[in-house]
DSSP file (Angstrom, degrees, kcal/mol; ACC not computed):
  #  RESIDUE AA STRUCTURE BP1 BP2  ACC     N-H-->O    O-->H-N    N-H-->O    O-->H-N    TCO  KAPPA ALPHA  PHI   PSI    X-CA   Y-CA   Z-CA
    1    1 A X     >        0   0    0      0, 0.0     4,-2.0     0, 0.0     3,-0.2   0.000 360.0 360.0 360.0 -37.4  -20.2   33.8   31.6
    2    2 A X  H  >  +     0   0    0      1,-0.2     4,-2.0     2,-0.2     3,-0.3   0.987 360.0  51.1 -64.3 -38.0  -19.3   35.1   28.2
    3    3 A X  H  > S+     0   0    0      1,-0.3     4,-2.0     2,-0.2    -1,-0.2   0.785 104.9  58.1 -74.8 -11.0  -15.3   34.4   29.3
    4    4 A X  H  > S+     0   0    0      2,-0.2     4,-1.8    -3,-0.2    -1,-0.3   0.962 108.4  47.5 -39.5 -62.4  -16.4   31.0   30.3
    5    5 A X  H  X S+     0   0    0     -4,-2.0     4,-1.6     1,-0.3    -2,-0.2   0.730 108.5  50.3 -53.1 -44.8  -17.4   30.6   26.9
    6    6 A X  H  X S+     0   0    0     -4,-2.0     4,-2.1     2,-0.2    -1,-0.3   0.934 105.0  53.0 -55.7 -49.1  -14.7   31.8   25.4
    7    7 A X  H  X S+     0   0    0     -4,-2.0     4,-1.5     1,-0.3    -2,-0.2   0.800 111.2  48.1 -78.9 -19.7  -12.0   29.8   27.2
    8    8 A X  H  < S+     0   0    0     -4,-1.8    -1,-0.3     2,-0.2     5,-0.2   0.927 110.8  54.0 -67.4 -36.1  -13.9   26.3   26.3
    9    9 A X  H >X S+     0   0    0     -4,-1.6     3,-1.2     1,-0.2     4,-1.2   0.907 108.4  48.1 -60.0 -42.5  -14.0   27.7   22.9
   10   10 A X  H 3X S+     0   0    0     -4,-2.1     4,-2.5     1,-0.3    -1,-0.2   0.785 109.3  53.8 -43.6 -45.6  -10.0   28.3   23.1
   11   11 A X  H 3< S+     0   0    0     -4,-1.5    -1,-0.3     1,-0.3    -2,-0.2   0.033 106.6  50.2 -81.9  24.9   -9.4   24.7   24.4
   12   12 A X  H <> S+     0   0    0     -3,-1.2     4,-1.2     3,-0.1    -1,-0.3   0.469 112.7  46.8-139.3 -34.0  -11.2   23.2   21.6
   13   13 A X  H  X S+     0   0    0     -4,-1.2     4,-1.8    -5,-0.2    -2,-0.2   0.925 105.3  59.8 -56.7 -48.8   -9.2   25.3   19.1
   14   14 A X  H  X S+     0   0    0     -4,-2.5     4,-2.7     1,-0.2     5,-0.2   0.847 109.0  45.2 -50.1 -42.2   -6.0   24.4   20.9
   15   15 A X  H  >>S+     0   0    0      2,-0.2     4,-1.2     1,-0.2     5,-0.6   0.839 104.3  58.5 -73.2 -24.4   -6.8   20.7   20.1
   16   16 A X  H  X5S+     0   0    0     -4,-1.2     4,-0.6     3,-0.1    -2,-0.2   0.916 107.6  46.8 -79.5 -21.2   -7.6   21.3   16.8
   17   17 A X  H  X5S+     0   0    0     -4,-1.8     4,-1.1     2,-0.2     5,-0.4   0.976 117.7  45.3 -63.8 -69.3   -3.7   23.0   16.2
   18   18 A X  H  X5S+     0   0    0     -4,-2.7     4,-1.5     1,-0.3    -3,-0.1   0.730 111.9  45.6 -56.6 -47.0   -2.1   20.0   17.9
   19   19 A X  H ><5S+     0   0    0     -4,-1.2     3,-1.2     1,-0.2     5,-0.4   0.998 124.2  40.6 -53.0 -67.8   -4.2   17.5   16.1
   20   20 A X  H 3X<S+     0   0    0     -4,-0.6     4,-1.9    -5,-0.6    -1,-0.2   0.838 114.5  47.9 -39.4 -59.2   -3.1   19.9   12.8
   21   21 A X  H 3X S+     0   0    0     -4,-1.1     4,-1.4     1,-0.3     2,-0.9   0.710 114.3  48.9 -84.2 -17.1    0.4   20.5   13.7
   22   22 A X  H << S+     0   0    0     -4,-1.5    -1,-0.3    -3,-1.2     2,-0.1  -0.808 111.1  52.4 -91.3  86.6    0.6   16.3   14.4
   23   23 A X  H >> S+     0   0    0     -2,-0.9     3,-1.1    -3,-0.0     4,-1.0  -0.529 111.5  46.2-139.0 -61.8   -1.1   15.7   10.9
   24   24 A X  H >X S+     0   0    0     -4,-1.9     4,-2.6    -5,-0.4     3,-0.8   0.802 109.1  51.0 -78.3  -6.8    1.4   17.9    9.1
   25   25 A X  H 3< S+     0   0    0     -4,-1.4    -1,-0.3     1,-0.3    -3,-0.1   0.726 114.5  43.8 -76.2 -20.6    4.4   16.7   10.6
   26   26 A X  H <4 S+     0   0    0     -3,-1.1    -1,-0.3     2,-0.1     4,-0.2   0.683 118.5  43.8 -86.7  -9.0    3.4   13.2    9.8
   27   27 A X  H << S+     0   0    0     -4,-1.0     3,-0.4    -3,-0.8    -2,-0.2   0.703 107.8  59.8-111.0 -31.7    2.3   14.2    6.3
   28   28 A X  S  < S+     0   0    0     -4,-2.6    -1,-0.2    -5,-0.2    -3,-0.2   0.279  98.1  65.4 -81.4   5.8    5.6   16.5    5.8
   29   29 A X  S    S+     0   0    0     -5,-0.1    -1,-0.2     2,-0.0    -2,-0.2   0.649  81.0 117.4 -77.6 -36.1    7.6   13.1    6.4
   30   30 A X        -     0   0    0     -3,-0.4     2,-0.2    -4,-0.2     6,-0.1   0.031  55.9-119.5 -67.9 161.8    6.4   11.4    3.3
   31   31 A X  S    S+     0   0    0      4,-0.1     4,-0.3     5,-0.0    -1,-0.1  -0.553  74.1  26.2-104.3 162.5    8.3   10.2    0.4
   32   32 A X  S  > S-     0   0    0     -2,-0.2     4,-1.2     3,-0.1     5,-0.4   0.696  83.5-109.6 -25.9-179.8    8.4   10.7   -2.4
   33   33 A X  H  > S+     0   0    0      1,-0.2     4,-3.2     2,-0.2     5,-0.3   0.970 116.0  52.9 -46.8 -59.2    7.2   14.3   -3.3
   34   34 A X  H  > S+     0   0    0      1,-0.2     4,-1.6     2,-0.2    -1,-0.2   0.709  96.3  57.4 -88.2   6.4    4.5   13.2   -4.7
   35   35 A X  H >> S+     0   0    0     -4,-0.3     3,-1.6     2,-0.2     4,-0.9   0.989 108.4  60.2 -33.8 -84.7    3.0   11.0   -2.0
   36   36 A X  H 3X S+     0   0    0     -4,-1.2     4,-1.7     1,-0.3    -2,-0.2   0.683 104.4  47.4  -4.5 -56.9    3.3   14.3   -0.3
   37   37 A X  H 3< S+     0   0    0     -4,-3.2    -1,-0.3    -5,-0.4     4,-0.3   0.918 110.0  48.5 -69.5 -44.1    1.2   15.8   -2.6
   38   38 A X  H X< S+     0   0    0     -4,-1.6     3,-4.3    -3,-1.6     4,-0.3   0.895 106.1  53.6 -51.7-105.1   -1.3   13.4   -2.7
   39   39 A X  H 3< S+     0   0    0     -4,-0.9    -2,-0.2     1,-0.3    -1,-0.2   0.544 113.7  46.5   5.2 -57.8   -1.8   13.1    1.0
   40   40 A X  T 3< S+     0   0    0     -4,-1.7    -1,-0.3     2,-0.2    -2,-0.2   0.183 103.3  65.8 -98.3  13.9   -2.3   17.3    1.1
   41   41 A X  S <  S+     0   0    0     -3,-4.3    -2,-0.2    -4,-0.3    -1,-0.2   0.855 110.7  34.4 -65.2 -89.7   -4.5   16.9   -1.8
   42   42 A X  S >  S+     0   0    0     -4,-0.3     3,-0.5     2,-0.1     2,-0.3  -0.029  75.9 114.8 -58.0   2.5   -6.8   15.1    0.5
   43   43 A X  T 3  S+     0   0    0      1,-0.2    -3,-0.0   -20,-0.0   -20,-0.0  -0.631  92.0  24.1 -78.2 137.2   -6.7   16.5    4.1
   44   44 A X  T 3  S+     0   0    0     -2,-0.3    -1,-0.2     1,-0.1    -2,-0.1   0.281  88.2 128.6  99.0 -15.6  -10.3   17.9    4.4
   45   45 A X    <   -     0   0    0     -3,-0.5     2,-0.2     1,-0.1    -1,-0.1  -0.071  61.1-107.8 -51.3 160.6  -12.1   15.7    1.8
   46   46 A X     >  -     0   0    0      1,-0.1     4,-2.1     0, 0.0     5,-0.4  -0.515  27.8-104.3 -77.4 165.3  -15.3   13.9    3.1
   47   47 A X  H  > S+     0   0    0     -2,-0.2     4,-1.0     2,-0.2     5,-0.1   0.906 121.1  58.0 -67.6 -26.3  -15.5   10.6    3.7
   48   48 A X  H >> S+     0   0    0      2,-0.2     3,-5.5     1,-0.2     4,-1.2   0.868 112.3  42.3 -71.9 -69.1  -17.4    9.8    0.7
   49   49 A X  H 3> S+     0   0    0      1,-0.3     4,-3.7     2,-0.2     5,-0.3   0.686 107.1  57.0  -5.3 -56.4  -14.4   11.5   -1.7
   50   50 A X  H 3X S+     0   0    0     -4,-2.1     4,-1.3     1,-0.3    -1,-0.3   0.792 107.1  54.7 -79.3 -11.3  -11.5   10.0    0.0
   51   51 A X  H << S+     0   0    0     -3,-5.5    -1,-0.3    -4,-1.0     4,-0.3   0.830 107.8  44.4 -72.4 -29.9  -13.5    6.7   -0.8
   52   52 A X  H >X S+     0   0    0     -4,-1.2     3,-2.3     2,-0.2     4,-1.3   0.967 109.0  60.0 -73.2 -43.9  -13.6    7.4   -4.4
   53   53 A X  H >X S+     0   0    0     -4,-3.7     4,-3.2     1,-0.4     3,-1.1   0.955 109.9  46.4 -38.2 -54.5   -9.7    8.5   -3.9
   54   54 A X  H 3X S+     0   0    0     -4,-1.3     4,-1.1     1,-0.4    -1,-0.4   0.722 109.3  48.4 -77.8  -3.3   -9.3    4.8   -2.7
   55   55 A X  H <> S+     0   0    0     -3,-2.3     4,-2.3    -4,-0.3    -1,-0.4   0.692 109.5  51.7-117.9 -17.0  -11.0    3.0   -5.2
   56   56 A X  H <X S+     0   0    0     -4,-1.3     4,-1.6    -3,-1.1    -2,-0.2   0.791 110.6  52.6 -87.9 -31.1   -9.2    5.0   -8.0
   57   57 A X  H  X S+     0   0    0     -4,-3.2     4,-2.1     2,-0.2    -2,-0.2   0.906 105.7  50.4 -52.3 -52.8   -6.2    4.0   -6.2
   58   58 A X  H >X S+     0   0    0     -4,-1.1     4,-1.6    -5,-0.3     3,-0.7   0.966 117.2  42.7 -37.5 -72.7   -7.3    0.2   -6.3
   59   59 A X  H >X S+     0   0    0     -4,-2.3     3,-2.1     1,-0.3     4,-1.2   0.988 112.1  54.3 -57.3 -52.7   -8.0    0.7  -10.2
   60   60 A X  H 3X S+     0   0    0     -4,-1.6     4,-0.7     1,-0.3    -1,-0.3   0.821 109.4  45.0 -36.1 -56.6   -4.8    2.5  -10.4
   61   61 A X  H <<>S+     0   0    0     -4,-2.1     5,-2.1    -3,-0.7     4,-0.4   0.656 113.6  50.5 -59.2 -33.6   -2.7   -0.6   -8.6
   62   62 A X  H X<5S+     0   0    0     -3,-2.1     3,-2.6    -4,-1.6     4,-0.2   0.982 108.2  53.1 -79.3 -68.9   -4.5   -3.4  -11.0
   63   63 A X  H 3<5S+     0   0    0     -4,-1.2    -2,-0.2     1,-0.4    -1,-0.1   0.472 110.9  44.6 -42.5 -35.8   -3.5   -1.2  -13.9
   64   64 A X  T 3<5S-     0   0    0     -4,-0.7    -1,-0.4    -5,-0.3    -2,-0.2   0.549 115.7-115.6 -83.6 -22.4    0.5   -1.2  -12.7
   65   65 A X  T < 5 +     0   0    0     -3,-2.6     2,-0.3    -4,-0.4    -3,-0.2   0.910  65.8 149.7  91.3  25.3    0.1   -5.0  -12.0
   66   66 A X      < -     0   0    0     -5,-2.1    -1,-0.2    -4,-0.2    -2,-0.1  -0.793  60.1 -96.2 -93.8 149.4    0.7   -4.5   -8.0
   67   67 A X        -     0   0    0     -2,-0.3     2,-0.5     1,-0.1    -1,-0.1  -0.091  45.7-118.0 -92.5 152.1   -0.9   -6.9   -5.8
   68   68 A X        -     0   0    0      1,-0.1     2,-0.2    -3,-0.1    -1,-0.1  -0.642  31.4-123.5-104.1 146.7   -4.2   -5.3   -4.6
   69   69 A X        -     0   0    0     -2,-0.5    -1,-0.1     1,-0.1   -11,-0.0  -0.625  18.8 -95.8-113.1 177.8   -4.8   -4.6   -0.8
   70   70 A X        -     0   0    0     -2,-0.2     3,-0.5     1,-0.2    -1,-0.1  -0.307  26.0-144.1 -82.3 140.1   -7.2   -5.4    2.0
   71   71 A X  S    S+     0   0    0      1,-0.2    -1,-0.2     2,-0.1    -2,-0.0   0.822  81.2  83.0 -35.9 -57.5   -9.6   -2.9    2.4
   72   72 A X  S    S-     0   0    0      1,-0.1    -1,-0.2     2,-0.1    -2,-0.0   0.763  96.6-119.0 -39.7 -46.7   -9.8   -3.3    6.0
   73   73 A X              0   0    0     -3,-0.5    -1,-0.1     0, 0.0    -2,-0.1  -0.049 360.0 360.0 120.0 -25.1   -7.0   -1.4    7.0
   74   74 A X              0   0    0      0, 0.0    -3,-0.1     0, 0.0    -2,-0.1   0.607 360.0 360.0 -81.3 360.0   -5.4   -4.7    8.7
């Protein structure tokens, strides 16, 4: 039983590297550096944080004069 246990535990670690190793590869693409920075700033945050993150962005964007975007995600 126990190696039962183990080997679901394994396969649930093994998705959590791909899922990791697909995150940084997408996150080790960005541009400029400090995009880059940001982005790895923020892996791990909670949802409420990365919501303050966006809204500070939002201020951030009125403050440059850039046209503000939809929330949704669309």
């Amino acid at each position: 039983m126990d190696s039962e246990n183990s080997s679901s535990d394994n396969s649930g670690d093994a998705e959590y590297c791909t899922t990791v190793a697909a995150d940084n590869a997408l996150i080790c693409g960005l541009e400029p550096d400090s995009l880059l920075r940001l982005v790895r700033t923020a892996v791990g945050l909670p949802a409420e944080a990365l919501e303050r993150l966006a809204v500070v962005a939002d201020k951030l964007r009125a403050v440059e004069g850039l046209p503000q975007l939809d929330s949704t995600g669309d």
